[in-house]
N, C-alpha and C positions, 0 to 999 in steps of 0.2 A: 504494500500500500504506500503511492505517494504522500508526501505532506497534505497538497491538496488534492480532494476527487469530488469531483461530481461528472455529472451528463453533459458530454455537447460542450465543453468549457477548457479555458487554455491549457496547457500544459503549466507544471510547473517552474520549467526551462523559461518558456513563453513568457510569465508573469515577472521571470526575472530579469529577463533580457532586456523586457520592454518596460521597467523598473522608471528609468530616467525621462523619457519618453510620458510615461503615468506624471510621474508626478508633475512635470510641467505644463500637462494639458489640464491637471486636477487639483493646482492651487487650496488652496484651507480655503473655506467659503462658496466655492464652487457649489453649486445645486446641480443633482444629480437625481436619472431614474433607473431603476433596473427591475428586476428580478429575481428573487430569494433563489434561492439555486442550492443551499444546506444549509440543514438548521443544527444546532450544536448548541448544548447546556449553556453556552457563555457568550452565545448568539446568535446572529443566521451572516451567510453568508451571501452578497450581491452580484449578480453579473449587470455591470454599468453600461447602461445605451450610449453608447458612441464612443466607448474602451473597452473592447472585447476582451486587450489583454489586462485588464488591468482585475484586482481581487477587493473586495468592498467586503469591510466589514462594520456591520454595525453591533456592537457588542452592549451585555447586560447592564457594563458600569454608566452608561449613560439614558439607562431606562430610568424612566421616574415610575414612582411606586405605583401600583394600579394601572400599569400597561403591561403590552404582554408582548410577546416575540411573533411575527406575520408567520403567515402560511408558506409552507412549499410553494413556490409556482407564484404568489402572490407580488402584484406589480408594486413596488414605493419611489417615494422618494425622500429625498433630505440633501444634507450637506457635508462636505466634507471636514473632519474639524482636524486629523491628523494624518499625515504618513510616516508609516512603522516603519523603518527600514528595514531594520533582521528579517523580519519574516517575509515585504515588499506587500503588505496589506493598507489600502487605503481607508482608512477608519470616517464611517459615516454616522451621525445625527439623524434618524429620523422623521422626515415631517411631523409625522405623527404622536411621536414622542416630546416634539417640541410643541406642538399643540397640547397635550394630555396634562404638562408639565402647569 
Protein backbone atom coordinates (compact mmCIF):
# COMPACT_ATOMS: atom_id res chain seq x y z
CA UNK A 1 0.00 0.00 0.00
CA UNK A 2 1.09 3.45 -1.00
CA UNK A 3 1.17 6.42 1.23
CA UNK A 4 -1.79 7.68 -0.73
CA UNK A 5 -4.61 5.44 -2.44
CA UNK A 6 -7.78 6.16 -3.65
CA UNK A 7 -9.79 5.72 -7.23
CA UNK A 8 -8.84 7.49 -10.42
CA UNK A 9 -6.32 9.98 -8.48
CA UNK A 10 -2.51 10.97 -8.88
CA UNK A 11 0.16 8.85 -8.00
CA UNK A 12 2.18 9.58 -5.22
CA UNK A 13 5.33 10.34 -7.43
CA UNK A 14 2.71 12.72 -9.33
CA UNK A 15 1.75 14.76 -6.10
CA UNK A 16 5.23 15.10 -5.41
CA UNK A 17 6.71 16.09 -8.41
CA UNK A 18 4.19 18.42 -9.01
CA UNK A 19 4.68 19.64 -5.29
CA UNK A 20 6.19 23.36 -6.49
CA UNK A 21 3.92 23.73 -9.28
CA UNK A 22 0.69 23.07 -6.38
CA UNK A 23 1.77 25.35 -4.26
CA UNK A 24 2.10 28.35 -6.48
CA UNK A 25 -1.10 27.84 -8.27
CA UNK A 26 -2.66 27.24 -4.48
CA UNK A 27 -1.54 30.22 -2.41
CA UNK A 28 -3.17 30.35 1.40
CA UNK A 29 -6.54 31.92 0.62
CA UNK A 30 -7.13 30.42 -2.42
CA UNK A 31 -10.89 29.15 -2.66
CA UNK A 32 -11.13 25.81 -3.93
CA UNK A 33 -13.62 22.87 -5.00
CA UNK A 34 -13.29 19.39 -5.21
CA UNK A 35 -14.28 16.09 -4.28
CA UNK A 36 -13.92 13.92 -1.16
CA UNK A 37 -12.05 11.19 -2.75
CA UNK A 38 -11.11 9.36 1.24
CA UNK A 39 -12.32 9.78 4.38
CA UNK A 40 -9.91 8.97 7.31
CA UNK A 41 -10.49 9.30 11.29
CA UNK A 42 -8.48 12.68 11.06
CA UNK A 43 -10.20 13.70 7.89
CA UNK A 44 -11.39 13.39 4.24
CA UNK A 45 -9.22 13.72 1.63
CA UNK A 46 -9.82 16.31 -1.69
CA UNK A 47 -9.31 15.96 -5.39
CA UNK A 48 -9.11 19.83 -6.29
CA UNK A 49 -10.83 21.10 -9.80
CA UNK A 50 -8.26 22.47 -11.73
CA UNK A 51 -5.04 20.56 -9.80
CA UNK A 52 -5.51 17.19 -10.47
CA UNK A 53 -2.01 16.78 -9.08
CA UNK A 54 -2.24 18.22 -6.21
CA UNK A 55 -3.70 16.34 -2.49
CA UNK A 56 -6.36 18.50 -0.28
CA UNK A 57 -6.78 17.91 2.83
CA UNK A 58 -9.06 19.09 5.09
CA UNK A 59 -8.53 17.70 8.57
CA UNK A 60 -10.49 17.33 12.14
CA UNK A 61 -8.27 20.13 13.83
CA UNK A 62 -10.01 22.70 12.03
CA UNK A 63 -13.74 21.22 12.43
CA UNK A 64 -15.77 23.22 14.93
CA UNK A 65 -17.74 21.24 17.21
CA UNK A 66 -21.09 20.00 15.94
CA UNK A 67 -19.86 19.45 12.32
CA UNK A 68 -19.06 16.41 10.93
CA UNK A 69 -16.66 15.19 8.01
CA UNK A 70 -18.73 15.17 4.06
CA UNK A 71 -19.57 12.02 2.34
CA UNK A 72 -17.46 10.00 -0.14
CA UNK A 73 -18.15 11.36 -3.52
CA UNK A 74 -19.56 14.50 -1.82
CA UNK A 75 -18.63 17.85 -3.81
CA UNK A 76 -17.12 21.03 -1.21
CA UNK A 77 -15.53 23.69 -1.18
CA UNK A 78 -13.25 26.16 1.08
CA UNK A 79 -9.93 27.45 1.30
CA UNK A 80 -6.66 26.92 1.41
CA UNK A 81 -5.20 27.82 4.83
CA UNK A 82 -1.61 25.72 4.64
CA UNK A 83 0.99 23.65 2.64
CA UNK A 84 2.52 20.61 4.42
CA UNK A 85 5.53 20.18 2.91
CA UNK A 86 6.61 16.45 4.36
CA UNK A 87 3.83 15.00 3.26
CA UNK A 88 3.02 17.63 -0.15
CA UNK A 89 -0.61 17.84 1.37
CA UNK A 90 -2.52 21.13 0.70
CA UNK A 91 -4.42 21.72 3.98
CA UNK A 92 -8.14 23.14 3.35
CA UNK A 93 -10.86 25.06 5.52
CA UNK A 94 -14.18 24.00 4.75
CA UNK A 95 -16.98 26.40 3.48
CA UNK A 96 -18.96 24.60 5.55
CA UNK A 97 -17.20 24.44 8.54
CA UNK A 98 -16.42 28.19 8.32
CA UNK A 99 -20.13 28.79 8.09
CA UNK A 100 -21.07 26.17 11.02
CA UNK A 101 -18.38 27.82 13.13
Amino acid sequence: MTEYTWPNGPSPEQVRREWSATVAALPVGTRITGQVIDRRPFGVFIRIDDAPNALGLADIGSMPPGASLPALGDQVSGEVVWHTDHNNQVRIRLSEWIDHS
